[in-house]
TITORLO-595573 format. One record per residue (C-alpha): residue in one letter; y, x, z; residue number from 1. Coordinates in steps of 0.1 Angstrom, whole numbers, padded with zeros to 4 digits, always signed. Layout:
! TITORLO-595573
{r=A&py=Y&px=X&pz=Z&k=NUM} .
...
This chain:
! TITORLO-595573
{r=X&py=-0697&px=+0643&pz=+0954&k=1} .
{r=X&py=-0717&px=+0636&pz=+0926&k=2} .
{r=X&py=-0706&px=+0607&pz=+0896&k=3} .
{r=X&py=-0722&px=+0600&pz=+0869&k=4} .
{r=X&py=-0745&px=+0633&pz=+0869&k=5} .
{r=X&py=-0715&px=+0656&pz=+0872&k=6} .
{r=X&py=-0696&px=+0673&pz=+0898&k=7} .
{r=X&py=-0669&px=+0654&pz=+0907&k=8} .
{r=X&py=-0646&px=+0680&pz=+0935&k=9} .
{r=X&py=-0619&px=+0662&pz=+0954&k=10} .
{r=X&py=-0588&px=+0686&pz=+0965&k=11} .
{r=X&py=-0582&px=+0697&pz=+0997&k=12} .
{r=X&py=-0560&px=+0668&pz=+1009&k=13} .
{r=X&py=-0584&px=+0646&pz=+0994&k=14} .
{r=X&py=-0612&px=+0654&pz=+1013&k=15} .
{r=X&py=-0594&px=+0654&pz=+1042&k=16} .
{r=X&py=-0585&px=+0620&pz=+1037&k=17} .
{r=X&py=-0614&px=+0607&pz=+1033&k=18} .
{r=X&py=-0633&px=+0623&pz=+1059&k=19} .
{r=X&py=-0606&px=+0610&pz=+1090&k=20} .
{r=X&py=-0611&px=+0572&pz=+1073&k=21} .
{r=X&py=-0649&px=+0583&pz=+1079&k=22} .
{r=X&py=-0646&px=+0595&pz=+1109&k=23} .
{r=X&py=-0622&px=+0563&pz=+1121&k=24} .
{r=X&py=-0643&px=+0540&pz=+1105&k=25} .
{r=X&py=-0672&px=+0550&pz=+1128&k=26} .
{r=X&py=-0653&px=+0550&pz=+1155&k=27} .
{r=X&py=-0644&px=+0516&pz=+1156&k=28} .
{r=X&py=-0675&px=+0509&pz=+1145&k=29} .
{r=X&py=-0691&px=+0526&pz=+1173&k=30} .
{r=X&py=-0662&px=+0510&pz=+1199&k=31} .
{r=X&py=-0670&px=+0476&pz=+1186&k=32} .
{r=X&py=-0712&px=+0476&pz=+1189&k=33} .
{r=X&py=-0700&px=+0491&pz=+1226&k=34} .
{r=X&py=-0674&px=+0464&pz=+1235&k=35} .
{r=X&py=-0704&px=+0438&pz=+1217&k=36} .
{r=X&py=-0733&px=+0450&pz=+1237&k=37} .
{r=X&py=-0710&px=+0447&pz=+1268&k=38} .
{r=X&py=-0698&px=+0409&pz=+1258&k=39} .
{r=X&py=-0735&px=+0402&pz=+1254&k=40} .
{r=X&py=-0751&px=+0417&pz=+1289&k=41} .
{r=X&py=-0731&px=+0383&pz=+1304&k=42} .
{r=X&py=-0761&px=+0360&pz=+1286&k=43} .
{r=X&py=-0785&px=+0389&pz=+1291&k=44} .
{r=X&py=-0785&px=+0397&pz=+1252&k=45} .
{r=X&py=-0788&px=+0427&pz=+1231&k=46} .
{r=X&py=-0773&px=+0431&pz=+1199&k=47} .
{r=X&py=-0801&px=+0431&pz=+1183&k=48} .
{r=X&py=-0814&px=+0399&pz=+1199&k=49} .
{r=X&py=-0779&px=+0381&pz=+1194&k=50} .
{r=X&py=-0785&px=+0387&pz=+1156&k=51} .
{r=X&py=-0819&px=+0370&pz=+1158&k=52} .
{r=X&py=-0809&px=+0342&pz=+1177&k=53} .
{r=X&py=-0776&px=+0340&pz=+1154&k=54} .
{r=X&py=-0798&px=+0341&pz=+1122&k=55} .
{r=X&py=-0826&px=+0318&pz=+1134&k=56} .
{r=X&py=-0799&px=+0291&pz=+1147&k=57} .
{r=X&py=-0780&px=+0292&pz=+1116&k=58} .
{r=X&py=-0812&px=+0285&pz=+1093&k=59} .
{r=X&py=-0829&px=+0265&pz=+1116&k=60} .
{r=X&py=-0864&px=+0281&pz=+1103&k=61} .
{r=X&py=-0873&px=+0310&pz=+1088&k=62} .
{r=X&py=-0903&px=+0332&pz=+1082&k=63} .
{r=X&py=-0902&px=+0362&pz=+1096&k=64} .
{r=X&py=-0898&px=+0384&pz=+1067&k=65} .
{r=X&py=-0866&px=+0361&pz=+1054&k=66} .
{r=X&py=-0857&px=+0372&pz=+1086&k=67} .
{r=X&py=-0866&px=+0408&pz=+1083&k=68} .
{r=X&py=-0846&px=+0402&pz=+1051&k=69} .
{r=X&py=-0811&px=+0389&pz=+1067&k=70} .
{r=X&py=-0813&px=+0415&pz=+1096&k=71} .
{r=X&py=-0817&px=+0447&pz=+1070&k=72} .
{r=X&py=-0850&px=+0459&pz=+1089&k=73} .
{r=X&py=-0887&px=+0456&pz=+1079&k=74} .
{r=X&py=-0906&px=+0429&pz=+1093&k=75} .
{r=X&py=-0927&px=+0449&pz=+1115&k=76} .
{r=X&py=-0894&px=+0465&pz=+1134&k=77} .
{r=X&py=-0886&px=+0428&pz=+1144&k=78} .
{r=X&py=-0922&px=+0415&pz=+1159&k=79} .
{r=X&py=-0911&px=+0432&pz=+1197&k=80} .
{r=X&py=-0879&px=+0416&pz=+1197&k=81} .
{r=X&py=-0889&px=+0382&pz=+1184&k=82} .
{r=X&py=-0922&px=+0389&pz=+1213&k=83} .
{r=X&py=-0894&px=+0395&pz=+1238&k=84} .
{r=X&py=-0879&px=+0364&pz=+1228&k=85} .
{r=X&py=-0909&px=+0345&pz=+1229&k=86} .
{r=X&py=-0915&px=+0360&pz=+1265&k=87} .
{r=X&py=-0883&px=+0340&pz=+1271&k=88} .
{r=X&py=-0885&px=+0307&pz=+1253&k=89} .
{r=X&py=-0858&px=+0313&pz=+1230&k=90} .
{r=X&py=-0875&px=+0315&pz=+1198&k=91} .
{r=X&py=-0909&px=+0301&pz=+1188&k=92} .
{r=X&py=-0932&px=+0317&pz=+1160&k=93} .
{r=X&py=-0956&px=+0293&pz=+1141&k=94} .
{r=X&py=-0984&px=+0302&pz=+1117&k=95} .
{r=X&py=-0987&px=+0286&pz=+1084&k=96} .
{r=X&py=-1018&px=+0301&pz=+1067&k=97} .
{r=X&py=-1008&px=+0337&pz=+1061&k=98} .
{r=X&py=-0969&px=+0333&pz=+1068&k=99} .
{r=X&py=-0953&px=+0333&pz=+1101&k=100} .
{r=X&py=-0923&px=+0310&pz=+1110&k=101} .
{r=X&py=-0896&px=+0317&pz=+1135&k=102} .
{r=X&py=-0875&px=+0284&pz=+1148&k=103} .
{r=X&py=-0857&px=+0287&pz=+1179&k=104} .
{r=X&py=-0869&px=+0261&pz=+1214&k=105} .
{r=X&py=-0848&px=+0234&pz=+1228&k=106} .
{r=X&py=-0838&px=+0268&pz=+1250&k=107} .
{r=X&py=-0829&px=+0291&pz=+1222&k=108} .
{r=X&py=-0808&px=+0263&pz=+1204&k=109} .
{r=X&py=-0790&px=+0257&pz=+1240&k=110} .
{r=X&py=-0778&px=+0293&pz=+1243&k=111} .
{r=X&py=-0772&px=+0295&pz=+1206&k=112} .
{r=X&py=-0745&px=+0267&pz=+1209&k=113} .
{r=X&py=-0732&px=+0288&pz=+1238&k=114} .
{r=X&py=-0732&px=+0318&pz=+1227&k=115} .
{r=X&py=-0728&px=+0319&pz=+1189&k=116} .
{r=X&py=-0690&px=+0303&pz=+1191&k=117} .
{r=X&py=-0680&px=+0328&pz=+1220&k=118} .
{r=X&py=-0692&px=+0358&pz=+1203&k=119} .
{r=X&py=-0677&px=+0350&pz=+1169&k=120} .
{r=X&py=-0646&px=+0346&pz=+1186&k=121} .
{r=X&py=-0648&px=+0373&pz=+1202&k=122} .
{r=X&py=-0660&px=+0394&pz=+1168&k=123} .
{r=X&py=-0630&px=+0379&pz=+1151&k=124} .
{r=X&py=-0604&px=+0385&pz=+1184&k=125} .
{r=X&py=-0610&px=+0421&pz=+1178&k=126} .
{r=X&py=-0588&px=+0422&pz=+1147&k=127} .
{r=X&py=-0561&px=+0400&pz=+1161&k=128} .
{r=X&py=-0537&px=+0437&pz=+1157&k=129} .
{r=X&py=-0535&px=+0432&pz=+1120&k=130} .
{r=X&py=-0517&px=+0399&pz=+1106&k=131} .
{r=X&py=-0531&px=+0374&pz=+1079&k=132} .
{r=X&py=-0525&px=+0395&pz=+1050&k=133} .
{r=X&py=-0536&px=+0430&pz=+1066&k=134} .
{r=X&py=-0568&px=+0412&pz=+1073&k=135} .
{r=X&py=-0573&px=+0405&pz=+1036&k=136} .
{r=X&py=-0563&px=+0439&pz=+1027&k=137} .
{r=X&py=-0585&px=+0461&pz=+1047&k=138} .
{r=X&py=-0617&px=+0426&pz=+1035&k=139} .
{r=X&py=-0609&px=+0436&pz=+1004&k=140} .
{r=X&py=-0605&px=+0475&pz=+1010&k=141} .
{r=X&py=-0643&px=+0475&pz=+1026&k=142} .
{r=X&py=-0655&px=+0454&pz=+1000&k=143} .
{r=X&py=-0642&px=+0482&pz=+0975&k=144} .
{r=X&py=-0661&px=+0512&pz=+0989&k=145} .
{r=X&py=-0691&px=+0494&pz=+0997&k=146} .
{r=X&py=-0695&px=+0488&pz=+0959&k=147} .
């Protein structure tokens, strides 16, 4: 590990450590998008397209590379799934000179108020192990690594 330009050597137990918090950190990770994907496939949603419709509904309107933006992709890795989801009236894309909009139809905004709730509950439900203060803790654990 490098810090700061120099070598920075954990010990042996160290390491160690940190690599089974990696390795159970992907795992539930990986268990969660699973259990997700599965919760989905009862609206006929992917991840992926959950997220759109999720972001979309929340802002009401948003040009595609906002959008891009929010998701963490480029804007070209979105145009199949927002086509897909034109393909099924969820989501609408307008042009405005050289920008593209994305707003969702009266269809999209009917399964967003469906699913949206369901699936946050669900999201949420999958930490219901830990109490009020454990959840705080391991918030503010995650937001320590990640910076």
């Amino acid at each position: 590990m490098e810090q700061n330009g120099t070598k920075d050597f954990l010990s042996g137990r160290d390491q160690r450590l940190g690599l089974m918090i990696w390795y159970r950190l992907s795992r539930v990770y990986s268990q969660s998008l699973r259990d997700t994907h599965q919760h989905l496939k009862q609206w006929s949603l992917s991840a992926a397209q959950f997220d759109i419709l999720a972001q979309v509904g929340a802002h009401g309107r948003l040009t595609q590379q906002q959008l891009a933006d929010k998701l963490f992709v480029t804007k070209g890795n979105i145009t199949q799934l927002l086509s897909k989801l034109e393909e099924l009236d969820l989501v609408k894309r307008e042009q405005e000179w050289k920008t593209k909009y994305v707003s969702l139809s009266a269809k999209g905004q009917a399964l967003f108020n469906e699913v949206v709730p369901l699936q946050e509950y669900y999201q949420a439900s999958q930490y219901n192990a830990l109490n009020q203060e454990e959840k705080k803790q391991l918030l503010m654990l995650l937001k320590k690594i990640q910076n």
